[in-house]
C-alpha positions in Angstrom: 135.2 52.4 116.6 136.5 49.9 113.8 134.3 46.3 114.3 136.4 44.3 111.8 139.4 44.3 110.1 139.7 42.5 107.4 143.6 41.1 106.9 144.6 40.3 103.1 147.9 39.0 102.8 148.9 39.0 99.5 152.2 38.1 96.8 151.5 38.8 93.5 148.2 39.9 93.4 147.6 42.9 91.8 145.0 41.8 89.3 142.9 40.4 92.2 142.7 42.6 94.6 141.8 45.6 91.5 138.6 43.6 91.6 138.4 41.7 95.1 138.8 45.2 97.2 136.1 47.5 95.8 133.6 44.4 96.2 134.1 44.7 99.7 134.0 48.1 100.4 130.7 47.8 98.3 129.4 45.4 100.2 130.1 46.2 104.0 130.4 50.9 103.6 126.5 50.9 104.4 126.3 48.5 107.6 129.3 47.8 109.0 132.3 49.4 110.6 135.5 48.1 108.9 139.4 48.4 107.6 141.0 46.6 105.4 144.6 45.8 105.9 146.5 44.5 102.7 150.1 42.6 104.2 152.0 42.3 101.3 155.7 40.5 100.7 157.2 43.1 98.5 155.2 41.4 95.2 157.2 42.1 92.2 153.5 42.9 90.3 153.3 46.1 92.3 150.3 44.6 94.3 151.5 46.7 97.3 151.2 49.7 95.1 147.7 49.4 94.2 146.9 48.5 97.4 148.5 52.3 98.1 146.1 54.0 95.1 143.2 52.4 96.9 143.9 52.9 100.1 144.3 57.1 98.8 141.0 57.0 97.1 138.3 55.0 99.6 140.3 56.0 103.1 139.9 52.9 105.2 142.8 50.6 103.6 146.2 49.8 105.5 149.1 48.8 103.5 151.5 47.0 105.0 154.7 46.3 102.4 157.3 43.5 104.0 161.1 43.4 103.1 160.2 39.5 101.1 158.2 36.6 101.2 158.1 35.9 104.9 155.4 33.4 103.9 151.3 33.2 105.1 151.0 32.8 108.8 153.3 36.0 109.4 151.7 37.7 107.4 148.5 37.3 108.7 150.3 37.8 112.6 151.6 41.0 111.3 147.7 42.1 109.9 146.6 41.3 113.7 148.8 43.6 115.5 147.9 46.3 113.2 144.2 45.8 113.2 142.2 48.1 114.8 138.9 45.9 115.1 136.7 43.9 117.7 137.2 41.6 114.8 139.7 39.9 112.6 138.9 38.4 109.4 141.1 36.7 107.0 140.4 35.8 103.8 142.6 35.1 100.4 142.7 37.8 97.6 142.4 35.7 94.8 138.6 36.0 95.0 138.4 32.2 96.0 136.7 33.0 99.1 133.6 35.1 97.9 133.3 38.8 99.3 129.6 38.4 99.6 130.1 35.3 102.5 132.0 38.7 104.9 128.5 39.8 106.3 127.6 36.4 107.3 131.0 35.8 109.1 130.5 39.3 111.0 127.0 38.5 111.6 127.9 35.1 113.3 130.4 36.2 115.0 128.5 38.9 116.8 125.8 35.9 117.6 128.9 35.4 120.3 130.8 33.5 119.0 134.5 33.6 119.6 135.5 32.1 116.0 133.4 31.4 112.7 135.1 29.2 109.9 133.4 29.4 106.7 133.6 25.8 105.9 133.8 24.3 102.4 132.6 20.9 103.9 129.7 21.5 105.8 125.8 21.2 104.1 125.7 24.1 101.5 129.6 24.6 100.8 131.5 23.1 98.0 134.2 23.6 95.8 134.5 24.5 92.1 137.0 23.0 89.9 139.0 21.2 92.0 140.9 17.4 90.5 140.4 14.4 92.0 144.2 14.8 93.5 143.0 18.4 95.0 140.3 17.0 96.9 142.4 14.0 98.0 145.1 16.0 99.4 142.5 18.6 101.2 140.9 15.7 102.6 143.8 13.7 103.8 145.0 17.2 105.5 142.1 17.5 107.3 142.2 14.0 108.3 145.7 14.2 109.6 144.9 17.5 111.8 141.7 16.0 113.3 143.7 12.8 114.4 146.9 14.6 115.5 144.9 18.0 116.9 141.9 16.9 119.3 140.4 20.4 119.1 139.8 20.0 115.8 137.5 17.2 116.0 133.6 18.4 115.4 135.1 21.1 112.9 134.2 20.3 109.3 137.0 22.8 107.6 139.9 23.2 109.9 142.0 24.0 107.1 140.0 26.8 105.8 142.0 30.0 104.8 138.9 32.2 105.4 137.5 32.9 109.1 136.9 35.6 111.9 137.9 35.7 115.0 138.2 38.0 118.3 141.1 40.1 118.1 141.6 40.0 121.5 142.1 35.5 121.5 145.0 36.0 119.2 146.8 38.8 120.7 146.8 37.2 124.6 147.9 34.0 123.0 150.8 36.0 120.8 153.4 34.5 122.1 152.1 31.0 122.1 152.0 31.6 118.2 154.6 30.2 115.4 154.5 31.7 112.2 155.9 29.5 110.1 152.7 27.4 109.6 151.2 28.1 106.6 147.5 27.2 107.8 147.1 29.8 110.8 143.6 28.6 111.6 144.9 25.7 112.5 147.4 27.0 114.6 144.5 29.5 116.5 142.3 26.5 117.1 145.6 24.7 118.6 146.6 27.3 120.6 144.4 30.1 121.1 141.6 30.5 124.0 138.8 30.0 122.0 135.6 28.2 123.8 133.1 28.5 121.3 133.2 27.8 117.6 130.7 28.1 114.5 130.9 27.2 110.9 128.8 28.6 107.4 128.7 27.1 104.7 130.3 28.7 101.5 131.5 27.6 98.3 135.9 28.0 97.4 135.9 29.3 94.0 138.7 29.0 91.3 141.0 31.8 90.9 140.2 34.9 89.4 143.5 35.4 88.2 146.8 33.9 88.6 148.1 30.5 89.8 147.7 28.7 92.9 150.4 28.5 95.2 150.0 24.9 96.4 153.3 23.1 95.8 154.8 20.1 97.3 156.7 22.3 99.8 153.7 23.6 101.5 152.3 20.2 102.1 155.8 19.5 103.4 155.5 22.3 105.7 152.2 21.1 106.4 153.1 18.0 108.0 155.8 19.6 109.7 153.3 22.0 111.2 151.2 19.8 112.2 153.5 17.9 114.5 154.9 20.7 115.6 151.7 21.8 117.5 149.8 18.5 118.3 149.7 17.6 122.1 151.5 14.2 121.1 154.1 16.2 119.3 157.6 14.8 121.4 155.9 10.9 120.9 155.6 11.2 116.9 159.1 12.8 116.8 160.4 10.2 119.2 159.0 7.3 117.3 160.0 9.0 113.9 163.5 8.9 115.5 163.4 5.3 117.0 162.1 4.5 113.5 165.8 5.6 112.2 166.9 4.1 115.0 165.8 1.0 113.5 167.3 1.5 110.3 170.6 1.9 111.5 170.4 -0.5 114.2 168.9 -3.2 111.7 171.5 -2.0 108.7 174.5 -2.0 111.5 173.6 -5.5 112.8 173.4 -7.0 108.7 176.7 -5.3 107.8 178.5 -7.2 111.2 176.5 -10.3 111.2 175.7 -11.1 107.2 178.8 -9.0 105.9 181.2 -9.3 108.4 180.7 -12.4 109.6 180.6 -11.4 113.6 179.1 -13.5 116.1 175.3 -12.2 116.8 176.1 -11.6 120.2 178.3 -9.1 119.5 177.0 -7.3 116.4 173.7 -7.3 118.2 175.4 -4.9 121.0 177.3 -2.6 118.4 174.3 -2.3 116.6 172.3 -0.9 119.2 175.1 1.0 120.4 175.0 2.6 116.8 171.6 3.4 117.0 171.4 5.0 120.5 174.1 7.4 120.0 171.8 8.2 116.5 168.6 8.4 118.6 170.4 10.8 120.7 171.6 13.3 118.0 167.8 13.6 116.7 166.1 13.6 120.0 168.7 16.4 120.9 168.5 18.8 118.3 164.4 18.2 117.0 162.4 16.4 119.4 163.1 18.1 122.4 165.5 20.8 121.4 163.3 23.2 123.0 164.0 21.3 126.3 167.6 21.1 126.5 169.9 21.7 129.5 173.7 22.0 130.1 176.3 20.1 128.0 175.1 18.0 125.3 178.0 15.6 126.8 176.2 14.8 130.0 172.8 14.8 128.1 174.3 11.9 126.3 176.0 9.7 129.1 172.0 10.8 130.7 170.4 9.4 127.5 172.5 6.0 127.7 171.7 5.3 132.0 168.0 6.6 131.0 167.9 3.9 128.3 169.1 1.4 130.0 166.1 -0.9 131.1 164.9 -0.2 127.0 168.1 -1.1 125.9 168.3 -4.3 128.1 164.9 -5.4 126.9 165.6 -5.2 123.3 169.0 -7.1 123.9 167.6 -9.7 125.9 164.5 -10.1 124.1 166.5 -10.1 121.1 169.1 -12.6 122.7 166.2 -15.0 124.2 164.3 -14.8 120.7 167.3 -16.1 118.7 169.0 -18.4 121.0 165.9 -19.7 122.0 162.9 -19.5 120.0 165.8 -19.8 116.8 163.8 -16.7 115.4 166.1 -14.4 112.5 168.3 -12.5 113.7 166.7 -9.4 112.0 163.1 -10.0 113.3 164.6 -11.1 116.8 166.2 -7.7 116.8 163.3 -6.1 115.5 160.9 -7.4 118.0 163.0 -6.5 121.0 163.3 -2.7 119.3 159.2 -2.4 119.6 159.3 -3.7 123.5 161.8 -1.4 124.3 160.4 2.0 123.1 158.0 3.2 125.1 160.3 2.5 128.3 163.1 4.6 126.2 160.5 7.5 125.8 159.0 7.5 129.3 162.3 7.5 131.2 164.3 9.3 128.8 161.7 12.4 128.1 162.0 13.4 131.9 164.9 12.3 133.2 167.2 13.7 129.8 165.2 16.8 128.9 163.2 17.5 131.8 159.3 17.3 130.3 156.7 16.5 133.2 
């Protein structure tokens, strides 16, 4: 019976895992019962067919070669279904997360536990050679994911690359899974049935070999990620889309009133009209997209009836402010936008889109 599989996906990393794999197998062939499963995006260094020579010479190596670069999380998905262990454990192959730290994951993890992290953040772990900038962007991550994700909170590394985990959490949550995030862990605390959680310390080295692949895309699809499983996930998108909202309705109302020379009463009215029919589009097709339900028509004339108490309290708060207080127009506007939202999303998330 295998205990632990150890998942390495991999893109362009010959030169690693030469060295990173027979340290393993070193480390673990006296004590433990274990694979190792290579998921590799068709590397043009021939990683894939190393990861073939080795697997021929030590015996307990799966190679699995992908059509392209499918990207992390997938890869990592596709190591799971074709592990054969109690256990999963990921790690990176660029030797950044230290062979030697494996025992103590597997050695935790059979304390009970149904996920250890090996933490860079905790007493004892660290981090060698990273800039200023490095560090700031790993810490605001982490800060982003604790405030968005409450089951991260009481986790020091959340966005650590290198963990183990039952087998059997991911694989009854499969389906609850999207991998398109490039931090998985962070999806399996999200979304997985884990109840209890440890962390060791360990210390992220620099590459052996190669370059790193953070770029600004993956901290795009980072953020993306993250707001794409936090329980508050349908209030940021609808406030990132009321926020545009704004835009247009403030941009729409400037062009009428200070351009055009319309009568506020009236620009104020095409203005938000402007927006709503906006709001609607992004709601439709990102913030609830998954929710959607007959013609996008009657979704919209929905969308308008739903919004109509919102839509009255910005106008009339907008209306009351400049008439009578003789506020700007634009902060008038503005401040009857902000008292009208959260009736917008209350109404308009069940009665539109059906969400309970």
């Amino acid at each position: 019976m295998v205990e632990v599989s150890i998942v390495i996906p991999t893109y362009n990393e010959r030169e690693n895992i030469e060295v990173l794999i027979p340290r393993i197998i070193n480390i673990l062939k006296d004590d433990y019962s274990f694979e190792i499963i290579v998921v590799d995006d068709n590397s043009p260094d021939g990683t894939a067919e190393l990861a073939m020579e080795l697997a021929d010479k030590y015996g307990n190596i799966k190679v699995i070669k992908r059509p392209g670069k499918l990207g992390l999380s997938s890869a990592i998905l596709d190591g799971v279904k074709a592990a054969e262990g109690t256990y999963v454990l990921v790690m990176d192959a660029d030797l950044q997360h230290p062979p030697e730290v494996v025992p103590k994951l597997i050695d935790k993890a059979k304390e009970g536990y149904d996920l250890v992290i090996a933490s860079r953040y905790m007493k004892g772990g660290g981090t060698e050679g990273w800039s200023f900038f490095r560090k700031l962007i790993s810490k605001g991550a982490m800060l982003i994911a604790k405030v968005l994700v409450p089951r991260c909170r009481g986790l020091t590394d959340v966005m650590s690359g290198f963990f183990i985990i039952k087998r059997d959490i991911i694989m009854n949550s499969i389906t609850n899974l999207n991998p398109r995030g490039f931090k998985f862990l962070l999806e399996v605390i999200a979304k997985t049935n884990i109840s209890n959680v440890a962390e060791i310390p360990y210390v992220f080295r620099s590459r052996y070999r190669g370059k790193s692949k953070l770029s600004s895309k993956e901290i795009i699809n980072y953020l993306i990620h993250v707001l794409e499983i936090t329980p508050y996930s349908t209030l940021i998108k609808f406030a990132i889309v009321g926020a545009s909202g704004t835009v247009v309705n403030l941009g729409v109302l400037y062009l009428l009133e200070f351009i055009a020379g319309i009568v506020h009463v009236i620009s104020s009215a095409v203005a938000i009209e402007v927006s709503v029919i906006n709001n609607f589009i992004l709601n439709d097709i990102w913030t609830f997209r998954r929710f959607r339900k007959g013609i996008w028509v009657l979704r919209l004339l929905k969308f308008h009836l739903s919004s109509a108490l919102g839509l009255l309290t910005q106008y009339g708060v907008s209306q009351a402010l400049y008439y009578m207080a003789h506020i700007h127009a634009l902060i008038a506007q503005f401040i009857g936008i902000l008292l009208g939202f959260i009736v917008n999303y209350v109404i308009s998330k069940k009665f539109v889109w059906g969400m309970r």
